[in-house]
N, C-alpha and C positions, 0 to 999 in steps of 0.2 A: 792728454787726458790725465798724465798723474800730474801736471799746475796743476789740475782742477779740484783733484782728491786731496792736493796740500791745502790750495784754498779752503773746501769744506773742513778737512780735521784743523785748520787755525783759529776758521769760524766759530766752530763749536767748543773750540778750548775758551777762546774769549768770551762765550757767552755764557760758558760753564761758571768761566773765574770771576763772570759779574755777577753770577746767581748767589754766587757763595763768597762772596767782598765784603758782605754787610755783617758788619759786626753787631749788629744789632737783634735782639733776641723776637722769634715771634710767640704771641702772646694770644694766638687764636684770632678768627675770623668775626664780623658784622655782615650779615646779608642784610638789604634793604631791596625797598618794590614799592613805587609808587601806591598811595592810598585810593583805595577808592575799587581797585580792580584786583580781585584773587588771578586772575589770569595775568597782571602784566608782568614782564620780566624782570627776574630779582637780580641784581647785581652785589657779589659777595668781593668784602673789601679786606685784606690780609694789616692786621694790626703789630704793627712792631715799635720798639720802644720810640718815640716822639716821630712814626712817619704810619701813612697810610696808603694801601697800594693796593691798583686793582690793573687790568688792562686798560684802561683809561686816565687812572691816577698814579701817581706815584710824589706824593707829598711829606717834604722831612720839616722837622722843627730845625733850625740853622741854632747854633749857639746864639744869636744875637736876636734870637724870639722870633725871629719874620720867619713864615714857612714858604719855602721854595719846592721845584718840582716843578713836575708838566703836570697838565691836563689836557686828555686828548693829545693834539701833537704840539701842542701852545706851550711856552715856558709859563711859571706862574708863580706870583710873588703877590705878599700880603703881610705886613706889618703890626705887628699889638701897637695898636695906637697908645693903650692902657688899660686901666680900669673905667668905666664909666658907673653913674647911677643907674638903680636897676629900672630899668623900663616896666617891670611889674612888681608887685610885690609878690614877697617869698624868693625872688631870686636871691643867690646865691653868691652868682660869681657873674661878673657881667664885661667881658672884652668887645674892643672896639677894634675891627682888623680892617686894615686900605692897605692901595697897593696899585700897583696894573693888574693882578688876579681878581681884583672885586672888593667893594666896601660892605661889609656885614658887621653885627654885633652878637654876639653871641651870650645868654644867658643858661646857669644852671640852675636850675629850679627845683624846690619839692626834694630838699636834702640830698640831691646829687641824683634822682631818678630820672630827671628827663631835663631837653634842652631843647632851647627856642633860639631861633635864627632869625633874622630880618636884614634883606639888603637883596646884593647882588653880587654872582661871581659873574668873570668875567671868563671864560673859557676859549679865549681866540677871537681874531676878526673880529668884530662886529656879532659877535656871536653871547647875548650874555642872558645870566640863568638867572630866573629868580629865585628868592632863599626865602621863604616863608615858611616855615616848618617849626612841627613840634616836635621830639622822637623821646621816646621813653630809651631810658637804657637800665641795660642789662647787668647782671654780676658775671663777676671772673677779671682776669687780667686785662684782657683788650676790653673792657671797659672801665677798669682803673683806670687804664694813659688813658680812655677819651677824658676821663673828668679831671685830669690835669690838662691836658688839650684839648678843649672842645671844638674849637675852629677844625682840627680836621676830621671829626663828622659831621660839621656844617657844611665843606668841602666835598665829600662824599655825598651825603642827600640830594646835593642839587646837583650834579653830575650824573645819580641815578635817577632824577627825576619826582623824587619824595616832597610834597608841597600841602600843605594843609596842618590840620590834626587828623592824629591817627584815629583809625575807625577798624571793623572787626576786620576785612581782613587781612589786617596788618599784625592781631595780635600773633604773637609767637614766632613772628618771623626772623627778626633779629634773635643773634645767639651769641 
């Protein structure tokens, strides 16, 4: 019985000193909820300096621009292909990410308030999401790093299931 109590308190020391490893600052939360339904379930995403994390996400910018991470129980990897042309006009800033995590592009549009998505993540298996989304953002910190990364709220949208443009009850959700 005390192996068992040593296991638990080593457990817990480990998990404590990965909670607290990331030298990385947080910068406030993103809730998101699919459009279209006030009832479906929101999923709230913890923003820290170049990574996004939720129980299902856990995505960092790498020095070398590719975001790495899991999704789900999946490893996940996706590359700045670069800049491309903007698929709309008024965009902003417009990336092109591949990978085994999924081929998307991502644009910022409408002087940094919102951002359009088109492609596909890849989330495991045989398992892939589509990314068609608009999503307004918001002020404060954790929405400064999205508009320097946008890819990882394009990453989060379609992991919580966010597809469309947004409609009313969507407004105010995100924070």
């Amino acid at each position: 019985m005390r192996h068992h109590h040593a296991l638990v308190a080593a457990g817990v020391a480990l998990l404590s000193a990965c909670a607290t490893s990331s030298d990385r600052p947080r910068l406030g939360d993103i809730t998101l909820r699919p459009y279209g339904s006030i009832t479906a379930p929101q999923t709230t995403f913890s923003v820290q300096q170049g990574r996004i994390l939720s129980p299902d996400v856990d995505v960092t910018v790498e020095p070398d621009g590719c975001l790495r991470g899991t999704v789900g129980t999946s490893p996940f990897q996706v590359c700045n292909k670069g800049p491309v042309a903007p698929l709309k006009e008024g965009a902003e800033k417009v990336e092109h990410w591949q990978g085994t995590g999924g081929d998307f592009v991502v644009e910022l549009e409408d002087r940094g308030t919102r951002l359009r998505a088109d492609g596909t993540l890849i989330a495991g298996p045989g398992r892939g999401l589509p990314l068609q989304v608009t999503l307004a953002l918001g002020q404060g910190p954790q929405w400064d790093e999205i508009r320097k990364h946008p890819a990882l709220l394009a990453v989060a949208a379609a992991v919580a299931g966010v597809r469309g443009e947004p409609d009313r009850s969507a407004v105010g959700l995100t924070r």
